[in-house]
N, C-alpha and C positions, 0 to 999 in steps of 0.2 A: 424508416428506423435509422435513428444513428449510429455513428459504428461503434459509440462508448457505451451504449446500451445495456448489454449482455455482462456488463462488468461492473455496474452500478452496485449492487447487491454485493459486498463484500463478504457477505456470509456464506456466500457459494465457491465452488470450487471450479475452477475453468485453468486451463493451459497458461502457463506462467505466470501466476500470482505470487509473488511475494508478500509471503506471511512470516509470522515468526517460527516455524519451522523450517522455513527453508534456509537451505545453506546459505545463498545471498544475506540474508537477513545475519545468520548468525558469522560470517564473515565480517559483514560491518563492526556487530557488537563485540568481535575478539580484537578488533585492531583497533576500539574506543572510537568509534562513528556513532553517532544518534540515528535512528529512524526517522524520520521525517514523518512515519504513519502515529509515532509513537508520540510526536508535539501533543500537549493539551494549551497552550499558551500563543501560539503562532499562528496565524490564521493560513491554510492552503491553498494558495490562489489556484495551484490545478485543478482543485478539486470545483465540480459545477454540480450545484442541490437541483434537483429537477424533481 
């Protein structure tokens, strides 16, 4: 199993996810930063479709 595994599923909730609840999150957007989860136009190279 790999270790990105358990984290694939963004619909669940696991130990330090940054969603838009979270303060990280809402930090960004009080000082005018973009999400990077929140692109629809940019394609994610972290991210791996399995």
């Amino acid at each position: 199993m790999s270790s990105y595994a358990p984290y694939v599923d963004r619909s669940l909730n696991f130990p330090h996810k940054i969603d838009h609840n979270d303060l990280c999150y809402k930090l960004f957007k009080v000082h005018g930063f973009t999400w990077g989860g929140d692109w629809v136009n940019s394609k994610d190279y972290k991210k791996k479709i399995i």
